[in-house]
C-alpha positions as CSV (number, residue, x, y, z in Angstrom):
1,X,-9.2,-7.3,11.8
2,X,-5.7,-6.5,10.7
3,X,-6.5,-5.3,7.3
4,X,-9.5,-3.0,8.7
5,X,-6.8,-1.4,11.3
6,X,-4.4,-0.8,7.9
7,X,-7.6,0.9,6.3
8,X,-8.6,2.9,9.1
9,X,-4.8,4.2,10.0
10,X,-4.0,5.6,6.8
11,X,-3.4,8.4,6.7
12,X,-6.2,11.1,4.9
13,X,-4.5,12.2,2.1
14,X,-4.0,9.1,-0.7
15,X,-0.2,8.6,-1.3
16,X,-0.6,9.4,-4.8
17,X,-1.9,12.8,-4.2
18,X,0.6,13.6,-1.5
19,X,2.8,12.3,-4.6
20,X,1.6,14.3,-7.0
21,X,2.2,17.7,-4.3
22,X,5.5,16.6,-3.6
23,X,6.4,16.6,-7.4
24,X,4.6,19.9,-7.5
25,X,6.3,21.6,-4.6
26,X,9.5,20.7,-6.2
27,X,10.7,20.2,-2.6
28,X,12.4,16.5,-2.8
29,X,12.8,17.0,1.3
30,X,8.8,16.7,1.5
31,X,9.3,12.9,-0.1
32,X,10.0,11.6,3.5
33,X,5.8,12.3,4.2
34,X,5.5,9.3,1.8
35,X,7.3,7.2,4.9
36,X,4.5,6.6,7.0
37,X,2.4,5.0,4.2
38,X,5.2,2.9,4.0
39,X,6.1,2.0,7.3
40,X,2.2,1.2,8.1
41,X,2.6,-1.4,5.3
42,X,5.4,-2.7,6.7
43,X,3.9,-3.1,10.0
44,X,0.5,-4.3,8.4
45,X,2.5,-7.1,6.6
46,X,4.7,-8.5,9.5
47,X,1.2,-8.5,11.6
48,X,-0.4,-10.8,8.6
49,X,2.5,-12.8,8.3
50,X,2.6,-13.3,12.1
51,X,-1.3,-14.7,11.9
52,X,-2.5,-18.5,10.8
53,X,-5.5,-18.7,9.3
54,X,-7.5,-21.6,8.5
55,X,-6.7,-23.7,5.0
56,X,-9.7,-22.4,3.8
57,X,-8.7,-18.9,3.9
58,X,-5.4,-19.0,2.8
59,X,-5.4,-18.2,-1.0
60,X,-6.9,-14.5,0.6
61,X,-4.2,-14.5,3.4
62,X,-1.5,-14.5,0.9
63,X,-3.4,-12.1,-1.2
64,X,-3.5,-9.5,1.5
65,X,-0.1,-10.2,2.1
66,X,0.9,-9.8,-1.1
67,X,-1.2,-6.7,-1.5
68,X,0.8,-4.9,1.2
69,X,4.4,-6.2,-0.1
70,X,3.6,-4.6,-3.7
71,X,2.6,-1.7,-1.4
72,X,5.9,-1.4,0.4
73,X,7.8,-2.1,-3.3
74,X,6.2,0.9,-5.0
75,X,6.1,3.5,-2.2
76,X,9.9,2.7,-2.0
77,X,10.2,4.0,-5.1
78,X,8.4,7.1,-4.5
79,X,9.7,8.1,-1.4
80,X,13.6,7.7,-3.7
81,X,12.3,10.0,-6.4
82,X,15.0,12.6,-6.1
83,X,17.5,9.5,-6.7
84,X,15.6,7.8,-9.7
85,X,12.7,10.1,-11.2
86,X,12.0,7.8,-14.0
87,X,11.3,4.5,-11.9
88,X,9.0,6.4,-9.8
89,X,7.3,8.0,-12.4
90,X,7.3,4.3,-14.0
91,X,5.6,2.4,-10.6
92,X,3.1,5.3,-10.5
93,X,0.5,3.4,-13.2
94,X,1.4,0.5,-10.9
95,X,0.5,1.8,-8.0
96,X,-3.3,2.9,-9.3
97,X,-3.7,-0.2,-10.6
98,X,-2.5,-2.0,-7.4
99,X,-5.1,0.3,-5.4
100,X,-7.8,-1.1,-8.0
101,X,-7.4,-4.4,-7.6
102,X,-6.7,-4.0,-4.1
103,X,-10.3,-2.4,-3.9
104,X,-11.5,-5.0,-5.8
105,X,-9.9,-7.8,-3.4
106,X,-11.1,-6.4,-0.3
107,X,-15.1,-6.0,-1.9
108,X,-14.8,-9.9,-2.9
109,X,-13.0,-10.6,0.8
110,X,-16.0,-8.6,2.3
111,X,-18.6,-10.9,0.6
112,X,-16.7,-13.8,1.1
113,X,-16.3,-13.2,5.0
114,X,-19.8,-11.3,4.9
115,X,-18.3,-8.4,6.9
């Protein structure tokens, strides 16, 4: 349930093509729009944190978790890009192949849970 309110609150553009606009526009001020993607990860985590789950699902808990901690990590980094351009151009290959095997996770979590 938490993960399905994460998926359905983001926001409609992806954070790597508001990125991508940002860099574009030139305008470092517009790097603050990445801090909602952020700050729903952060919420999304402490909520999963906050939950037990039964042994059997545990390995998938801490997955999720995990998930959104890398999440928070690497839009960190792009919301500092006017302070460090190179690490954020660095965590952008990251961050598409975080989003691949995060799609990955939650299609094998879906079968597992047969949602």
């Amino acid at each position: 349930a938490i993960a399905d309110r994460y998926s359905t609150n983001l926001p409609e553009e992806d954070d790597l093509d508001l990125f991508l606009a940002i860099i574009e526009s030139g305008s470092n001020e517009r790097l603050k729009e990445l801090k909602p993607y952020r700050e729903l990860a952060e919420k999304t985590a402490k909520e999963l944190r906050e939950v037990s789950v039964p042994a059997d699902l545990a390995e998938l808990h801490g997955k999720m978790i995990w998930v959104m901690e890398e999440t928070i990590k690497q839009l960190t980094v792009l919301e500092k890009a006017d302070q460090d351009p190179a690490a954020a151009l660095a965590v952008v290959p990251a961050r598409i192949d975080l989003k691949i095997q995060s799609a990955k996770f939650y299609e094998e979590l879906s079968q597992e849970l047969e949602i």
